[in-house]
Residue frames as a rotation matrix with the C-alpha (Angstrom) as fourth column:
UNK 1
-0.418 -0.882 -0.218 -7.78
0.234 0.127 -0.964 -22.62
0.878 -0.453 0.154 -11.56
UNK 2
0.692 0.684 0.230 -8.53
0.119 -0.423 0.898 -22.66
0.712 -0.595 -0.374 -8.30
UNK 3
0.169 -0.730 0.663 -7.49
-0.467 -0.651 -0.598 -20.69
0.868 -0.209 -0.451 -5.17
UNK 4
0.244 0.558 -0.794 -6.94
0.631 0.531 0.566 -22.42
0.737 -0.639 -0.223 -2.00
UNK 5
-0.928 -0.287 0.238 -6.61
-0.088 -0.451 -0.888 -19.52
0.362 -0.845 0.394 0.46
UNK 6
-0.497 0.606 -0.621 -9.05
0.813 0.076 -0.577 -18.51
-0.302 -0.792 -0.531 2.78
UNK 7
-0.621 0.167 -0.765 -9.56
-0.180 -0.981 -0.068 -14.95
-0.763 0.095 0.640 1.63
UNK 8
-0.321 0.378 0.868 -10.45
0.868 0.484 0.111 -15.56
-0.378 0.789 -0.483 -2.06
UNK 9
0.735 0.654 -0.179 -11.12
0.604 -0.751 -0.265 -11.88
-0.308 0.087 -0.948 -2.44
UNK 10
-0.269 -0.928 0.259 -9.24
0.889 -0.136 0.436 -10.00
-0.370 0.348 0.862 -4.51
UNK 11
0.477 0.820 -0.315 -9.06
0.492 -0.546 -0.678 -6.32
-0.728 0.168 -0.664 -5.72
UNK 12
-0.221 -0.471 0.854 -7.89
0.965 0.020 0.261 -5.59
-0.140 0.882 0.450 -9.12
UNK 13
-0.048 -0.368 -0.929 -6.72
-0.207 -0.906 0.370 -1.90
-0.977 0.210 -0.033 -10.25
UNK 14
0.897 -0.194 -0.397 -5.16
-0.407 -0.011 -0.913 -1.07
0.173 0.981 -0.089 -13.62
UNK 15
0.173 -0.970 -0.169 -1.71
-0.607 0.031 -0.794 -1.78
0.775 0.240 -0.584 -13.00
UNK 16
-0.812 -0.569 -0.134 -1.86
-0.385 0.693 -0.609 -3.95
0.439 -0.443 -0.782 -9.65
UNK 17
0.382 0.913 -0.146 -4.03
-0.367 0.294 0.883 -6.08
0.848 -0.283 0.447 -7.50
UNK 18
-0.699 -0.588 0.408 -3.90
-0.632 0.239 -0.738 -7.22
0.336 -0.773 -0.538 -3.81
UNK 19
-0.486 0.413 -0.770 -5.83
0.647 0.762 0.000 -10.18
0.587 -0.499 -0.638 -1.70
UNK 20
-0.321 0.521 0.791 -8.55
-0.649 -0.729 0.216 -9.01
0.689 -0.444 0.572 0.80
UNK 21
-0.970 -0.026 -0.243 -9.22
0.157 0.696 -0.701 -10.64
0.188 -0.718 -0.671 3.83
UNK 22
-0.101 0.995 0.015 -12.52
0.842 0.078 0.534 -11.10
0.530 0.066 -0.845 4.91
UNK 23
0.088 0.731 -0.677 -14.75
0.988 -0.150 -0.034 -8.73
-0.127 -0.666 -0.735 5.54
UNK 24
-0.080 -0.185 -0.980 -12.77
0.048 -0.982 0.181 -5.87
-0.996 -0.032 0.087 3.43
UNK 25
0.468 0.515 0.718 -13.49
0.787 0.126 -0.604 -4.10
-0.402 0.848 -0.346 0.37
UNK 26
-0.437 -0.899 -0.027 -12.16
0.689 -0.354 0.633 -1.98
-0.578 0.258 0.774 -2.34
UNK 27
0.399 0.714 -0.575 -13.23
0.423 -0.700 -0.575 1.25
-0.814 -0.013 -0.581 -3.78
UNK 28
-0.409 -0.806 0.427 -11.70
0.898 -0.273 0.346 2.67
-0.162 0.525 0.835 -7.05
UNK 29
0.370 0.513 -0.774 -11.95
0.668 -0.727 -0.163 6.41
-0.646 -0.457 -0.612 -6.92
UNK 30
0.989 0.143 0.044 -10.66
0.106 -0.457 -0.883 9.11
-0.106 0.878 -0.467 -9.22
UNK 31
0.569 -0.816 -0.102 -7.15
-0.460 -0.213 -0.862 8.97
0.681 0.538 -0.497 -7.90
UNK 32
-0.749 -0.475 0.462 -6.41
-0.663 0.559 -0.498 6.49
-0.022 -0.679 -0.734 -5.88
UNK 33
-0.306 0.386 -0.870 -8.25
0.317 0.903 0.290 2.39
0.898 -0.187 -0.398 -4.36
UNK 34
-0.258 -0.061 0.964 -9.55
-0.907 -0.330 -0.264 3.05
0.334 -0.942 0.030 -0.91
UNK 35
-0.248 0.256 -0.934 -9.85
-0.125 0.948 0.293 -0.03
0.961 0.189 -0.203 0.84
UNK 36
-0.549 -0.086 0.831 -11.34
-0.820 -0.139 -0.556 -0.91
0.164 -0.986 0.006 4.51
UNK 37
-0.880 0.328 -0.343 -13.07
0.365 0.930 -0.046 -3.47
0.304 -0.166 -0.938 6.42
UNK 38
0.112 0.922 0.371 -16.97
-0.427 -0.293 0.855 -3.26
0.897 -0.254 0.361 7.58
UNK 39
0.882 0.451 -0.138 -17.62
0.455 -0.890 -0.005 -1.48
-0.125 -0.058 -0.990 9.85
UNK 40
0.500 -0.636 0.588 -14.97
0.280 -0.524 -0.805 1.15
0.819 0.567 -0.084 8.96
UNK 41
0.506 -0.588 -0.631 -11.51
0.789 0.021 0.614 1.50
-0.347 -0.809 0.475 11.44
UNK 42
-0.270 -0.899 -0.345 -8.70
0.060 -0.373 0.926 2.36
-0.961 0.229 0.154 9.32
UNK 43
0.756 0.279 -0.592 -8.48
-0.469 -0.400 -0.788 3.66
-0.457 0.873 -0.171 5.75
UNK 44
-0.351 -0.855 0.383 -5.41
0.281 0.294 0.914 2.01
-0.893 0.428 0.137 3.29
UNK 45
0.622 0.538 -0.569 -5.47
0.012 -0.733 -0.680 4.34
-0.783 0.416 -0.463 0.34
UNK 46
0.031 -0.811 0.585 -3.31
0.520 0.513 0.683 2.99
-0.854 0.283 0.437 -2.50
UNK 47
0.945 0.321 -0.057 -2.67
-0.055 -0.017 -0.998 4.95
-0.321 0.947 0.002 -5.63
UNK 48
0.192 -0.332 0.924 -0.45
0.639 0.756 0.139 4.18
-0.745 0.564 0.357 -8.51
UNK 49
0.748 -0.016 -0.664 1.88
-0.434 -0.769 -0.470 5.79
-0.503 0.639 -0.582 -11.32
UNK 50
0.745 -0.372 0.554 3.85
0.667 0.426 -0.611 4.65
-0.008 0.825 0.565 -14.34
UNK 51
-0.312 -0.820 -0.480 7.95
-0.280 -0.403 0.871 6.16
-0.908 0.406 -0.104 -15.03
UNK 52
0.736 0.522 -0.431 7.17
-0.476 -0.055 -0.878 6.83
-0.482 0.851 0.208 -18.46
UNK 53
-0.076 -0.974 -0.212 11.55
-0.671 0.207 -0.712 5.75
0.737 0.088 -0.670 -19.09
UNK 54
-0.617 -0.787 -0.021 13.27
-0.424 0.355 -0.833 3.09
0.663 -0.505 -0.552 -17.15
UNK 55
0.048 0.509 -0.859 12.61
0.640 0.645 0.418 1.46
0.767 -0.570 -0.295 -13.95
UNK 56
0.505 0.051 0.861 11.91
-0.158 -0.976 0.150 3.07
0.848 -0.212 -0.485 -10.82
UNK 57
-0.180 -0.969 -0.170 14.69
0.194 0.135 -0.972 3.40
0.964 -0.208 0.163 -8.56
UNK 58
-0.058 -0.259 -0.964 15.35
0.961 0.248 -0.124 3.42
0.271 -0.934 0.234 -5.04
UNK 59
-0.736 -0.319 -0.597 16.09
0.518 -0.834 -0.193 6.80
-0.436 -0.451 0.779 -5.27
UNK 60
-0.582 0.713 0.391 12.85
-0.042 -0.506 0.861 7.90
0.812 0.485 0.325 -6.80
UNK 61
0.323 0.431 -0.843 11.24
0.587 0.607 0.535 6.53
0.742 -0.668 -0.057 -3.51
UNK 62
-0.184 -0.563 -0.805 13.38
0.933 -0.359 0.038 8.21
-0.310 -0.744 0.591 -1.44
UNK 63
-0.791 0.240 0.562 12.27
0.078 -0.872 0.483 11.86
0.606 0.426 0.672 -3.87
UNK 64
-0.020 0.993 0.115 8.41
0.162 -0.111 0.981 10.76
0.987 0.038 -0.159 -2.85
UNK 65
0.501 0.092 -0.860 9.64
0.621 0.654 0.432 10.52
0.603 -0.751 0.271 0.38
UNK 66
-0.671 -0.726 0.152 11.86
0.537 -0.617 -0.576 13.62
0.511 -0.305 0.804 1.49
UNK 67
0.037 0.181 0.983 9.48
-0.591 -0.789 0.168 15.54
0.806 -0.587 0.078 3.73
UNK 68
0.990 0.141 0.017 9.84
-0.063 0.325 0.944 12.59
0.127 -0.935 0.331 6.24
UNK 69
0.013 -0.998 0.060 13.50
0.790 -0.026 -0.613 11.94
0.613 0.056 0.788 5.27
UNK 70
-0.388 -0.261 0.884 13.96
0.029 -0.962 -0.271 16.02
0.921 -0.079 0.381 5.82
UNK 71
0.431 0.487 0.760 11.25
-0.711 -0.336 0.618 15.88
0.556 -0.806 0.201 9.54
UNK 72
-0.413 -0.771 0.484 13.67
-0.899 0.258 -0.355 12.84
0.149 -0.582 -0.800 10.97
UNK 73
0.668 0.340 0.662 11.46
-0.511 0.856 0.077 10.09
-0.540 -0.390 0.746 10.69
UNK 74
-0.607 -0.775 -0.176 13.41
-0.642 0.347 0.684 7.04
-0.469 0.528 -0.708 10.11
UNK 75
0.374 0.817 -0.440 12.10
-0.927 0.316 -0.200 4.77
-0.024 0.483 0.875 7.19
UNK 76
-0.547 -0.267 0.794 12.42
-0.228 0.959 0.165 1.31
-0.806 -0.091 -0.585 6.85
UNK 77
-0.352 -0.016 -0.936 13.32
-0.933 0.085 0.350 -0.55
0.073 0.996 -0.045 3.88
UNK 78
-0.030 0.869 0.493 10.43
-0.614 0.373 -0.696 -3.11
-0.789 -0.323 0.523 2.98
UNK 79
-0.739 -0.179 -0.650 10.64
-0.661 0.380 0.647 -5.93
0.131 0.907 -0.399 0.67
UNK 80
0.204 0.829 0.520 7.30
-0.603 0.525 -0.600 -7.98
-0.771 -0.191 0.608 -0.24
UNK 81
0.080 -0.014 0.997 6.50
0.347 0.938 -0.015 -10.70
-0.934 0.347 0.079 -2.70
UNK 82
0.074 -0.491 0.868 6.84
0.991 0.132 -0.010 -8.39
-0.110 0.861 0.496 -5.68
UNK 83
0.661 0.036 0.749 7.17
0.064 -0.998 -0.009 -4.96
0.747 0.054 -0.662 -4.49
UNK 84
-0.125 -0.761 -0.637 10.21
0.957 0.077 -0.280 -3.33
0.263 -0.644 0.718 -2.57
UNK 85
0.035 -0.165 0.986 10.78
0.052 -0.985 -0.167 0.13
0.998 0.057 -0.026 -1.06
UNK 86
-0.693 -0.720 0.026 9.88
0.136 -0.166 -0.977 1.93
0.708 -0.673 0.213 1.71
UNK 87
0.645 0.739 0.194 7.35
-0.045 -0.216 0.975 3.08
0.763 -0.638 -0.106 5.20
UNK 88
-0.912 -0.158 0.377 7.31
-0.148 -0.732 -0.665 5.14
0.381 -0.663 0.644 7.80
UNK 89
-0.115 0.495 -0.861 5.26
0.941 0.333 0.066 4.55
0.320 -0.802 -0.504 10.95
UNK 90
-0.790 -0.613 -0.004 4.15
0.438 -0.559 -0.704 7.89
0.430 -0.557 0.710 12.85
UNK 91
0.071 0.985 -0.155 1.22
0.958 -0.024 0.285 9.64
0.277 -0.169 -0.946 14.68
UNK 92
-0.882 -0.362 0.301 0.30
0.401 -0.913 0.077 13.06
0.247 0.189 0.950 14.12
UNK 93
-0.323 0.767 0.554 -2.84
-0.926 -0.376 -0.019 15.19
0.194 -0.519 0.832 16.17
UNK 94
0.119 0.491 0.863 -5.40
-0.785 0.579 -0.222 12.34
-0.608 -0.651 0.454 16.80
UNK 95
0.973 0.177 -0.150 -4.11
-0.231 0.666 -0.709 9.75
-0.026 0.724 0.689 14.03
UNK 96
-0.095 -0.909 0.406 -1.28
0.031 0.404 0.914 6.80
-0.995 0.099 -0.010 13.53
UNK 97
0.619 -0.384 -0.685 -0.04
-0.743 -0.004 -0.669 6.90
0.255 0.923 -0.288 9.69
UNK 98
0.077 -0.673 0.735 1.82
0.218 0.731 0.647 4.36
-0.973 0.110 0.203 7.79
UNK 99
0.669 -0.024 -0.743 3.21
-0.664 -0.470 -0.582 5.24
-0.335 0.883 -0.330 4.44
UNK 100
-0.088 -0.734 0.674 4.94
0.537 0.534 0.653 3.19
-0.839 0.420 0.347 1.72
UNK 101
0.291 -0.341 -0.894 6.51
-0.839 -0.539 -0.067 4.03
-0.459 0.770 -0.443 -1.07
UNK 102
0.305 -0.326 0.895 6.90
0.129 0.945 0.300 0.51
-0.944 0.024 0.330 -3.01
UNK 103
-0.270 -0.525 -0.807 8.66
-0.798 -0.347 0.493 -0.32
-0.539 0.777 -0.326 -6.33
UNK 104
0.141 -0.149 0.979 8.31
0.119 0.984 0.132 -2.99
-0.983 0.098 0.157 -9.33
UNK 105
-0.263 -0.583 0.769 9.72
0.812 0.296 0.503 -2.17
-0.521 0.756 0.395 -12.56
UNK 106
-0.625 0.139 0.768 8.03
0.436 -0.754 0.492 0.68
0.647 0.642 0.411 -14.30
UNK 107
0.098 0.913 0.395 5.46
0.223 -0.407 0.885 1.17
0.970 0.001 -0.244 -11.43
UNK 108
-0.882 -0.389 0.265 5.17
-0.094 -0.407 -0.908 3.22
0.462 -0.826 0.323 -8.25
UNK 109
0.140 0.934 -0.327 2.80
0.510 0.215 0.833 2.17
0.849 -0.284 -0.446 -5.77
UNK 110
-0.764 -0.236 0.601 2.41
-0.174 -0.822 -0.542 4.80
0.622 -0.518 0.587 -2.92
UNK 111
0.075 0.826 -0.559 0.03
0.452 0.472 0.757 3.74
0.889 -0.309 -0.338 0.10
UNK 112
-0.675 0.104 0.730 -1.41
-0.625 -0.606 -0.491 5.36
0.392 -0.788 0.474 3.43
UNK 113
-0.142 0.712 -0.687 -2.97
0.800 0.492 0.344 3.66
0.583 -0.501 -0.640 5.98
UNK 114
-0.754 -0.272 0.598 -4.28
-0.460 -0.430 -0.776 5.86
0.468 -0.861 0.199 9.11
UNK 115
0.082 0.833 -0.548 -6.57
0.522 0.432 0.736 5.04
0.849 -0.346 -0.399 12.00
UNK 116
0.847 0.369 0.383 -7.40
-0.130 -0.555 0.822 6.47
0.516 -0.746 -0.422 15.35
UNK 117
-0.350 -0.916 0.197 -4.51
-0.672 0.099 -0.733 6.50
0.652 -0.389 -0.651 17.67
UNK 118
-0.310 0.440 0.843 -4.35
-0.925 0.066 -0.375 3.93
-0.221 -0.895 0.387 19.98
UNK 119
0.391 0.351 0.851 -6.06
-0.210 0.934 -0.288 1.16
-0.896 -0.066 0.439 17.92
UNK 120
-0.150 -0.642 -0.752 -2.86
-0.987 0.048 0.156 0.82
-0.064 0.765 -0.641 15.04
UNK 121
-0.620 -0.761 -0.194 -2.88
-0.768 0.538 0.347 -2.55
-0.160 0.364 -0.918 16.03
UNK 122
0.124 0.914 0.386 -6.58
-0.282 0.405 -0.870 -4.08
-0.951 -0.001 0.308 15.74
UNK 123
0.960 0.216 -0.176 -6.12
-0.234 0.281 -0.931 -4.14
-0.152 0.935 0.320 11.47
UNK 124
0.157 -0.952 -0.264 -2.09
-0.939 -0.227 0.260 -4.58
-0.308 0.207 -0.929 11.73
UNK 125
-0.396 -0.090 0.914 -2.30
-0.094 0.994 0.057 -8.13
-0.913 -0.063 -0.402 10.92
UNK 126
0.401 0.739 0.541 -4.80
0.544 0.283 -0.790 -7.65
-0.737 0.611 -0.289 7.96
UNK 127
0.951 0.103 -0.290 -3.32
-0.030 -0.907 -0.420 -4.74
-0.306 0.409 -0.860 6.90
UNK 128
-0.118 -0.846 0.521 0.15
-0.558 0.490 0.670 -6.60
-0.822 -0.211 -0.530 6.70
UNK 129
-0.120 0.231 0.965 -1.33
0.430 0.889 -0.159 -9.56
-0.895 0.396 -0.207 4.62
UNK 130
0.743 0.524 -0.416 -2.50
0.177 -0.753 -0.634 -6.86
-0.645 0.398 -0.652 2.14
UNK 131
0.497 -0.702 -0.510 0.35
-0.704 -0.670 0.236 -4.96
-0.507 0.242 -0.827 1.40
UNK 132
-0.227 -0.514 0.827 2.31
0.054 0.841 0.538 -8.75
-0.972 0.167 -0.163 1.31
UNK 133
-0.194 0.688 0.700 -0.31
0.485 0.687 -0.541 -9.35
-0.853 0.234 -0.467 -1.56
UNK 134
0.425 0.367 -0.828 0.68
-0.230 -0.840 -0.491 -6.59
-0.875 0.399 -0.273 -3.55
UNK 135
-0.111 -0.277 0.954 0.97
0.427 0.854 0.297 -7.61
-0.898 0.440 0.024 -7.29
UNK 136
-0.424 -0.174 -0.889 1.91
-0.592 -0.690 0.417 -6.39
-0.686 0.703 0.190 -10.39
UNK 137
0.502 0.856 0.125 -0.70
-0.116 0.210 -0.971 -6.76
-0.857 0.473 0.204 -13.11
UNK 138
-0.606 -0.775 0.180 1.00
0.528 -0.223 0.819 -7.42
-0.595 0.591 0.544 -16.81
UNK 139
-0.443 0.479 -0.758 0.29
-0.422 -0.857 -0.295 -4.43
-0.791 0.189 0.581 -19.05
UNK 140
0.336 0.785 0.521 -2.88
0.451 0.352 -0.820 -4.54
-0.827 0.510 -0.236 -21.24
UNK 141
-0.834 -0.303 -0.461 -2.36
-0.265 -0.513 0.817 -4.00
-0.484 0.803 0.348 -25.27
């Protein structure tokens, strides 16, 4: 099968996997993916957890999520090609943050982007496409 994007780069987890645009790469680490582009800007740190019961819920998202809930940031609800939830935008000492909180049946994907203040929007486009690209893997037996 072939792909006909442009990217063709792809970085596979256990449980999900996401497109890479040129020129970025993926790291699996002991608890979490780090992913960036060469030379290094921003960071997008994805990790990943199974609900052992049920699906995870809106309001499980909104648990992972209560010290911004609780400090007033407002979140915005995010819906991609097979993940939904949530992210928060904010900049704190010399760094912009983005956080999701995303959902897709049994699996929580949780993700951080930061980068210097100032230059949020240099990888916002890539860093968009990403996320978009986020894809649930079916489980291995």
């Amino acid at each position: 099968m072939t792909h006909r994007n442009t990217h063709n780069r792809f970085f596979l987890s256990a449980w999900w996997s996401v497109d890479l645009p040129s020129g970025w790469r993926g790291v699996e680490e002991a608890k979490c993916a780090t992913i960036s582009r060469q030379p290094r800007l921003g960071v997008l740190q994805v990790s990943a957890a199974l609900k052992p019961e049920g699906l995870v819920t809106d309001q499980d998202l909104k648990d992972f999520a209560e010290e911004h809930i609780v400090a007033g940031r407002s979140l915005m609800r995010v819906e991609y090609k097979s993940f939904s939830g949530l992210s928060v935008n904010y900049a704190k000492d010399r760094l912009f943050w983005r956080e999701w909180w995303l959902r897709a049946g049994n699996l929580m994907i949780y993700a951080t982007y930061n980068v210097e203040r100032g230059k949020e929007d240099i990888e916002k486009n890539d860093l968009g496409y990403i996320i978009s690209s986020l894809n649930l893997l079916p489980p291995t037996s």
